[in-house]
C-alpha positions in Angstrom: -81.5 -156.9 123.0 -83.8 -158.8 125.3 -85.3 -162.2 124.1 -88.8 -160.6 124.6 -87.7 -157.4 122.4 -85.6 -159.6 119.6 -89.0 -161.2 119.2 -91.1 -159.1 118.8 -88.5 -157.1 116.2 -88.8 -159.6 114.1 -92.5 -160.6 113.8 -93.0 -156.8 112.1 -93.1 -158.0 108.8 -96.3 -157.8 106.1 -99.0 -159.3 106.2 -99.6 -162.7 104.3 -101.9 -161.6 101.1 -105.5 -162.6 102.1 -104.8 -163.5 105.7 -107.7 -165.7 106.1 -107.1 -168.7 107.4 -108.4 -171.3 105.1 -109.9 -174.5 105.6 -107.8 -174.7 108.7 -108.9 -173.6 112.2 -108.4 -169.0 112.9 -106.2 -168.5 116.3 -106.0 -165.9 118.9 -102.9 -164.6 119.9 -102.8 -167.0 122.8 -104.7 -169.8 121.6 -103.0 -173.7 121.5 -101.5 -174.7 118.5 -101.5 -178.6 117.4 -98.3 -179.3 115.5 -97.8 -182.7 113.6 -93.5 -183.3 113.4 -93.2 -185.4 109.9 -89.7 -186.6 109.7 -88.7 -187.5 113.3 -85.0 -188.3 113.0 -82.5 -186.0 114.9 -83.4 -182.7 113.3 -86.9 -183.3 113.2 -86.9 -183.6 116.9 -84.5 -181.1 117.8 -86.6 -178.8 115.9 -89.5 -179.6 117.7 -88.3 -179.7 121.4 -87.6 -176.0 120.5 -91.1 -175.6 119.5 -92.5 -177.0 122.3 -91.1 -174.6 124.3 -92.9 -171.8 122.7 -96.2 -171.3 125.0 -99.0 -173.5 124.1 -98.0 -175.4 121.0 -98.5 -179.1 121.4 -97.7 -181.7 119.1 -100.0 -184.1 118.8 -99.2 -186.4 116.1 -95.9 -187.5 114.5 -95.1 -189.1 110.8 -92.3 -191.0 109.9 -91.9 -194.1 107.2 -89.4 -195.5 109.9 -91.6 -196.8 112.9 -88.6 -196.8 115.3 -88.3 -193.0 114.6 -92.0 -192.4 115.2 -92.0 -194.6 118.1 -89.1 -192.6 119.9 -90.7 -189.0 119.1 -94.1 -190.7 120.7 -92.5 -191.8 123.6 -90.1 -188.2 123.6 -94.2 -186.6 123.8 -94.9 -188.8 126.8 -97.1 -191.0 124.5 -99.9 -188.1 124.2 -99.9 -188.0 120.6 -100.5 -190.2 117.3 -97.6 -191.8 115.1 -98.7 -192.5 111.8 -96.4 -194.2 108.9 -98.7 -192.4 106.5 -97.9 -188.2 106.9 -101.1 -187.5 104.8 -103.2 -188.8 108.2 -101.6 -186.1 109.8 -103.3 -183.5 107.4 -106.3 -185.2 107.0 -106.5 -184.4 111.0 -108.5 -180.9 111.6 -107.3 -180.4 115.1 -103.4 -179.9 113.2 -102.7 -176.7 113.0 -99.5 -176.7 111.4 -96.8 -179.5 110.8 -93.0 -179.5 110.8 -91.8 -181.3 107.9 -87.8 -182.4 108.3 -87.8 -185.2 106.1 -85.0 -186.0 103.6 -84.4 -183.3 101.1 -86.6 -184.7 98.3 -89.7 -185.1 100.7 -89.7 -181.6 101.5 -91.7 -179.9 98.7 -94.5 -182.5 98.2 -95.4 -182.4 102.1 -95.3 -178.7 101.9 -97.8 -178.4 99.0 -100.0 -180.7 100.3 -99.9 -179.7 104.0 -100.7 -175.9 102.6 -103.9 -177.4 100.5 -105.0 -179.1 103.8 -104.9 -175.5 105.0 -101.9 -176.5 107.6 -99.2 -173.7 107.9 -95.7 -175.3 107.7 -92.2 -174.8 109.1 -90.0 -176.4 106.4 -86.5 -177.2 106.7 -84.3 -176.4 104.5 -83.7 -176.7 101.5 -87.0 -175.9 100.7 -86.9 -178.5 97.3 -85.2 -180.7 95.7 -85.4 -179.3 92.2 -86.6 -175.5 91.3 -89.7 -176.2 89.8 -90.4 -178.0 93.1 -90.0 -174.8 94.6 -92.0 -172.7 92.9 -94.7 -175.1 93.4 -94.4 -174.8 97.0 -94.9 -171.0 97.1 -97.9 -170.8 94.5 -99.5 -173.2 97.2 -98.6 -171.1 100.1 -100.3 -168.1 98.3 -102.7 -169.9 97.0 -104.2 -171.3 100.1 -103.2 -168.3 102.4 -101.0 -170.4 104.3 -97.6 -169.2 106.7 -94.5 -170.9 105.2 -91.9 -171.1 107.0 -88.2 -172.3 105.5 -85.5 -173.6 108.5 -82.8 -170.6 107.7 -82.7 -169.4 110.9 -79.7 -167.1 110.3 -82.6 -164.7 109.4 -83.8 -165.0 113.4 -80.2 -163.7 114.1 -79.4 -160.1 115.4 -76.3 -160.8 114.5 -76.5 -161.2 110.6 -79.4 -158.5 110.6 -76.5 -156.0 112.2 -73.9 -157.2 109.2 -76.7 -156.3 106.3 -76.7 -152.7 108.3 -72.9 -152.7 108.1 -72.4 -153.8 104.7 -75.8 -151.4 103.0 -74.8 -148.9 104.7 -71.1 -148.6 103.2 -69.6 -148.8 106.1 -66.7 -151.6 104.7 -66.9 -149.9 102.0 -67.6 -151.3 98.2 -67.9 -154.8 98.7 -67.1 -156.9 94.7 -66.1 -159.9 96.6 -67.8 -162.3 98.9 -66.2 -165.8 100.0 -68.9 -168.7 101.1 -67.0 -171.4 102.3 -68.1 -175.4 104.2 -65.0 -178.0 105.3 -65.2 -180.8 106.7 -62.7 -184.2 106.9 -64.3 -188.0 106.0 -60.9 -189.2 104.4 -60.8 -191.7 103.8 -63.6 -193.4 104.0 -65.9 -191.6 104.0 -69.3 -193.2 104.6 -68.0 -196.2 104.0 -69.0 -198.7 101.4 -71.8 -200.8 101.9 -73.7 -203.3 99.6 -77.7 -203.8 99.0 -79.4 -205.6 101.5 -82.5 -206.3 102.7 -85.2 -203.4 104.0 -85.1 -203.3 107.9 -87.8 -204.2 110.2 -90.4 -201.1 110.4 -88.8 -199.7 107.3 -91.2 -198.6 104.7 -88.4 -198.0 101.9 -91.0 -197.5 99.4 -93.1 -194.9 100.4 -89.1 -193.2 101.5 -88.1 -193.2 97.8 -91.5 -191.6 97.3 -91.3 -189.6 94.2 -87.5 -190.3 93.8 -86.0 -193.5 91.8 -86.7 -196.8 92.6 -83.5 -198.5 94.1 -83.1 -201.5 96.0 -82.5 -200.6 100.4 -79.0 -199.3 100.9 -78.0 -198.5 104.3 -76.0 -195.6 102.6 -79.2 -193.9 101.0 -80.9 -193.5 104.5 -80.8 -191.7 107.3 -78.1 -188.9 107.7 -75.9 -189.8 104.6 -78.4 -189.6 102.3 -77.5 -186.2 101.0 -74.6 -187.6 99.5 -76.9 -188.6 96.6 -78.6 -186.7 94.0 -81.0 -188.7 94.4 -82.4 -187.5 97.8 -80.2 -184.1 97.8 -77.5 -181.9 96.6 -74.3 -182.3 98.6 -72.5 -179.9 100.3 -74.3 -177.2 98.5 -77.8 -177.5 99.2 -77.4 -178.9 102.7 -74.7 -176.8 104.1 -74.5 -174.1 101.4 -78.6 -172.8 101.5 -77.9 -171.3 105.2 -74.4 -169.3 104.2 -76.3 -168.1 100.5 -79.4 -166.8 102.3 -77.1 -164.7 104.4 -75.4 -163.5 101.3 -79.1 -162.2 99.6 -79.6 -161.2 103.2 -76.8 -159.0 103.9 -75.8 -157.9 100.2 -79.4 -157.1 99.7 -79.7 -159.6 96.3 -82.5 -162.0 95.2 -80.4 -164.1 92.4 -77.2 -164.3 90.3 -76.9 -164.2 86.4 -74.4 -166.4 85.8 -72.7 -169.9 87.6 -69.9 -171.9 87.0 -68.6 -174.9 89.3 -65.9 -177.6 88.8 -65.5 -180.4 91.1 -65.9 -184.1 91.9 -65.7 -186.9 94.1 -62.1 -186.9 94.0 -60.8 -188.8 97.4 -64.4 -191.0 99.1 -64.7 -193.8 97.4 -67.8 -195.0 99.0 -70.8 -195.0 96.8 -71.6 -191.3 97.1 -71.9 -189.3 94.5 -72.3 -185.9 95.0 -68.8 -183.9 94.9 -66.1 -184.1 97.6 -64.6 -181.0 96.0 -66.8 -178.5 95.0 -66.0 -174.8 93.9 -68.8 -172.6 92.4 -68.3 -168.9 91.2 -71.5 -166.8 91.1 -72.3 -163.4 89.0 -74.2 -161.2 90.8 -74.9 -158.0 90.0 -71.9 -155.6 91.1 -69.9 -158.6 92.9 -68.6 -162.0 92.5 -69.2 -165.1 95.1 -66.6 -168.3 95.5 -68.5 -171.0 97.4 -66.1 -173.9 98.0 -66.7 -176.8 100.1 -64.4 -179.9 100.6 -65.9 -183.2 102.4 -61.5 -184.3 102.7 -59.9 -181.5 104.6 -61.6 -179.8 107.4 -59.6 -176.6 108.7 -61.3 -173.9 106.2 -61.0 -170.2 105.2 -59.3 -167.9 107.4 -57.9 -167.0 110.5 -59.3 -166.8 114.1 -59.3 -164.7 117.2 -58.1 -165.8 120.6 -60.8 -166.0 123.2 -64.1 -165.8 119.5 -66.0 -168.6 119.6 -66.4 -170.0 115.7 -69.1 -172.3 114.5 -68.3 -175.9 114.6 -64.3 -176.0 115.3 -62.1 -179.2 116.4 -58.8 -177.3 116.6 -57.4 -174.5 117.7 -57.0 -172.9 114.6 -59.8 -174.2 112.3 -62.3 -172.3 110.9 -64.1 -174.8 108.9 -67.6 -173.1 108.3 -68.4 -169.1 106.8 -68.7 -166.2 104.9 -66.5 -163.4 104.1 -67.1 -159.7 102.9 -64.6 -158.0 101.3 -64.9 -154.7 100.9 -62.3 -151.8 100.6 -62.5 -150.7 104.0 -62.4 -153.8 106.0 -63.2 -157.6 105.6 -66.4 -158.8 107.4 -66.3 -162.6 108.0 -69.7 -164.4 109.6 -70.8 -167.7 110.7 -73.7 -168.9 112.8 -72.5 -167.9 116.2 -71.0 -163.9 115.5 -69.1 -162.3 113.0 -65.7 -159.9 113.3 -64.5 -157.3 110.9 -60.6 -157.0 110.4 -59.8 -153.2 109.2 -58.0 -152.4 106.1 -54.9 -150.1 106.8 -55.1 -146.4 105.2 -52.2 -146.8 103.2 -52.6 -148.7 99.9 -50.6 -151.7 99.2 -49.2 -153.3 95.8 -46.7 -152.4 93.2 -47.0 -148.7 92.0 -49.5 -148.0 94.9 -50.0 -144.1 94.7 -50.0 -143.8 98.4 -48.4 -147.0 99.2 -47.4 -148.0 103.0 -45.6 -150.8 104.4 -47.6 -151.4 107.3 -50.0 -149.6 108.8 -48.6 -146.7 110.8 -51.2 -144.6 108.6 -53.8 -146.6 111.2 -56.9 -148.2 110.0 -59.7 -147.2 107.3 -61.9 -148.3 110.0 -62.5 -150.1 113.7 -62.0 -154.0 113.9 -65.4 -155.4 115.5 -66.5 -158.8 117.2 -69.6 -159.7 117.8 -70.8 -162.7 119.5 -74.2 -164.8 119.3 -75.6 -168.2 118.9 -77.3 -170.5 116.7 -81.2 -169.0 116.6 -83.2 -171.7 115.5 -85.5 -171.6 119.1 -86.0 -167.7 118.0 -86.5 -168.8 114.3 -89.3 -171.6 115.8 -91.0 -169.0 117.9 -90.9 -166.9 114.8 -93.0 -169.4 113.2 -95.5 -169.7 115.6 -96.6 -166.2 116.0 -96.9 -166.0 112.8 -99.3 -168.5 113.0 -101.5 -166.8 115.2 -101.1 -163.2 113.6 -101.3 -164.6 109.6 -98.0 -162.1 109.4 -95.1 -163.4 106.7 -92.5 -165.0 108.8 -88.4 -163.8 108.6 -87.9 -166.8 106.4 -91.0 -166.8 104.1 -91.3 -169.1 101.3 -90.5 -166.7 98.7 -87.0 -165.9 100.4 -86.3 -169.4 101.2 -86.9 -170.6 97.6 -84.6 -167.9 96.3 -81.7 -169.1 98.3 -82.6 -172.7 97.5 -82.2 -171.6 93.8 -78.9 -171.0 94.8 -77.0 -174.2 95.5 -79.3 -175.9 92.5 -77.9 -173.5 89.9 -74.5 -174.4 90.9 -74.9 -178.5 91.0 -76.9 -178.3 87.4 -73.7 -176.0 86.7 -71.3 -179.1 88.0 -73.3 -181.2 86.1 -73.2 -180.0 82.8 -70.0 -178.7 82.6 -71.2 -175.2 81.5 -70.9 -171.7 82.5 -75.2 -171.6 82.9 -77.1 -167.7 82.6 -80.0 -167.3 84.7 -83.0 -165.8 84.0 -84.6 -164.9 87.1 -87.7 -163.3 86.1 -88.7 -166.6 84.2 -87.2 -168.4 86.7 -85.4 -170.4 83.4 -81.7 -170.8 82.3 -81.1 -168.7 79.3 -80.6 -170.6 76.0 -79.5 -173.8 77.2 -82.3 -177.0 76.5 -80.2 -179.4 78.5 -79.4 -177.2 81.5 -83.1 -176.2 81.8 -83.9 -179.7 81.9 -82.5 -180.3 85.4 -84.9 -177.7 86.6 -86.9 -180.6 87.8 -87.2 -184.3 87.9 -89.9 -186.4 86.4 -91.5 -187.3 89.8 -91.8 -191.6 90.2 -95.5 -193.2 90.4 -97.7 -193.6 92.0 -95.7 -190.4 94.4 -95.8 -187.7 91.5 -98.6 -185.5 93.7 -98.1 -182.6 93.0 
């Protein structure tokens, strides 16, 4: 499929419910649109220099509490834009169309609802919230104020994962109970390493980063790329690798939500001030199938084999396969990552002890053809995604809706961890069935004077 064509496949959505525009500012299909980047670390501007390359978006202001972060994405836009500490004078801006938000993890909700009741359409990373009720909140505002919501799960922009859903719906591999998510990677043994309080660095607004989360004093630790290692800011492994591979799962199974979670785990090995597991394993009940996510932060090889000459996603060997999904059904096994997916067939002879048509090997032949398909990552289709919709008021591939159900995910498992307690979910109510103490991790009291929404 040509670049022009895979676009314009997957703009063909519905149409946002009451597609007017808003407070903010009604574009043709060709008209310029303004983009503030809050959260202008790596992924905030890697993001970004994909959007730019979508014709006529600009960005013309950028938000960061870190001044050397918002100094950098200035200079990256050839000084042509405003840098503000502050990401609410972004909003209060009428030529900003739209604003990227790629903030830490408990950042991402607040922005979101306040950029949508500025009447700014957003591209969110993911996850789309630190707690549930945070997410929820984020897409009554979306509806509420008309607004495109966009979460960063750009395995939805991917032909690739789109042709898996066809394979698996169709019953092609067969009935599939089990599914295998998996993420592995190696800081043993130190992890992070340990570091002790100190003072805030120069251009450093550490308050306004805690924002609505506790106050603590600076830690080098809780900023910047290990903060997700907290529960703080995030969820570990779960939420910040886990939201892409669970998406996928809804995406190709054809699910919204499980009804039941379980997880055991702990930081086991990295003794470095983290706290968010090092081992994790979660089982999920869905409906008709199980799913094992396990992730391990001490070992970094992963699930699976690998196929001379297939690229994988994020390998170091040459034999690691560190990062995935896996569908097992009775036909075949389908395992996925970012950058393809190959199915290994199932011979036609059954296997096991008192097998009724048992056969050693598989001179019988195969219950279907072996497959391998190869892509790459999609976030500049996901970004351009994004941007049409913001000129044609259509839902994006990642709505808000769909990226808050995946997000739902990962939490259910860490409040799972946390209380030691096979949890029921209620997804209708969006509530965890007769369990006070679990339901209370549903959200966080938010810290003042930051509890805004």
């Amino acid at each position: 499929m040509q670049r022009r064509e895979f676009i314009h496949h997957i703009i063909g959505g519905a149409t946002v419910a009451s597609a007017g525009a808003g407070p903010g500012r009604i574009l043709g299909a060709n008209d310029r649109v303004n983009v503030a980047l809050i959260g202008c670390g790596g992924r905030g501007r890697y993001d970004a220099s994909l959007m730019r390359q979508v014709p006529n978006v600009d960005f013309v202001a950028f938000c960061d509490v870190y001044e050397p972060h918002a100094r950098a994405a200035k200079q990256w836009a050839d000084g042509r834009a405003e840098a503000y500490r502050d990401f609410r004078k972004a909003l209060d801006r009428k030529d900003v169309d739209a604003v990227l938000v790629a903030t830490p993890d408990h950042w991402h909700a607040t922005i979101t609802v306040l950029a949508c009741q500025a009447g700014k359409d957003v591209y969110v990373e993911k996850p789309l919230a630190h707690t549930i009720r945070e997410g929820r909140k984020t897409v009554d505002a979306a509806r509420r104020y008309n607004r495109v919501v966009q979460v960063g799960l750009q395995h939805r922009s991917a032909p690739h994962f789109r042709a898996a859903a066809q394979i698996v719906q169709s019953g092609k591999l067969g009935p599939v109970r089990f599914v295998r998510v998996w993420n592995y990677l190696n800081m043993y043994p130190d992890g992070m390493g340990r570091a002790e309080d100190s003072a805030v660095p120069p251009g450093l607004d550490w308050d306004f980063y805690l924002g609505p989360a506790p106050e603590v004093p600076f830690n080098k630790n809780r900023f910047l790329v290990t903060y997700r290692w907290f529960w703080d800011y995030a969820g570990g492994m779960a939420t910040d690798y886990g939201t892409h591979r669970f998406d996928s799962v809804h995406q190709i199974m054809g699910v919204d939500a499980p009804v039941a979670v379980t997880a055991f785990g702990g930081r086991y090995e990295l003794k470095d001030g983290g706290d968010t597991p090092d081992v994790l394993q979660i089982t999920y009940e869905y409906p008709g199938f199980v799913l094992s996510y396990e992730a391990s932060m001490i070992n970094g090889h992963g699930v699976g084999g690998r196929t001379a000459g297939f690229k994988n996603y994020l390998t170091r060997g040459a034999t690691d396969r560190p990062h995935g999904q896996a569908y097992y059904g009775t036909n075949g096994a389908l395992y996925a990552d970012r950058v393809g997916f190959e199915i290994y067939p199932e011979p036609r002879g059954e296997s096991g002890p008192g097998a009724l048509h048992a056969v050693e090997d598989a001179r019988a032949g195969y219950r279907m053809a072996a497959r391998h398909v190869q892509d790459t990552d999609r976030t500049d289709g996901h970004v351009k995604n994004f941007i049409d919709c913001v000129r044609s008021r259509q839902k994006p591939v990642a709505d808000v809706e769909i990226g808050h159900r995946s997000t739902i995910v990962p939490h259910l498992g860490n409040i799972a961890l946390r209380t030691g307690r096979r949890i029921r979910w209620d997804a209708a109510r969006e509530d965890i069935i007769d369990d006070p103490g679990a339901s209370a991790l549903l959200e966080r009291p938010a810290r003042k004077p930051w509890d805004l929404i």
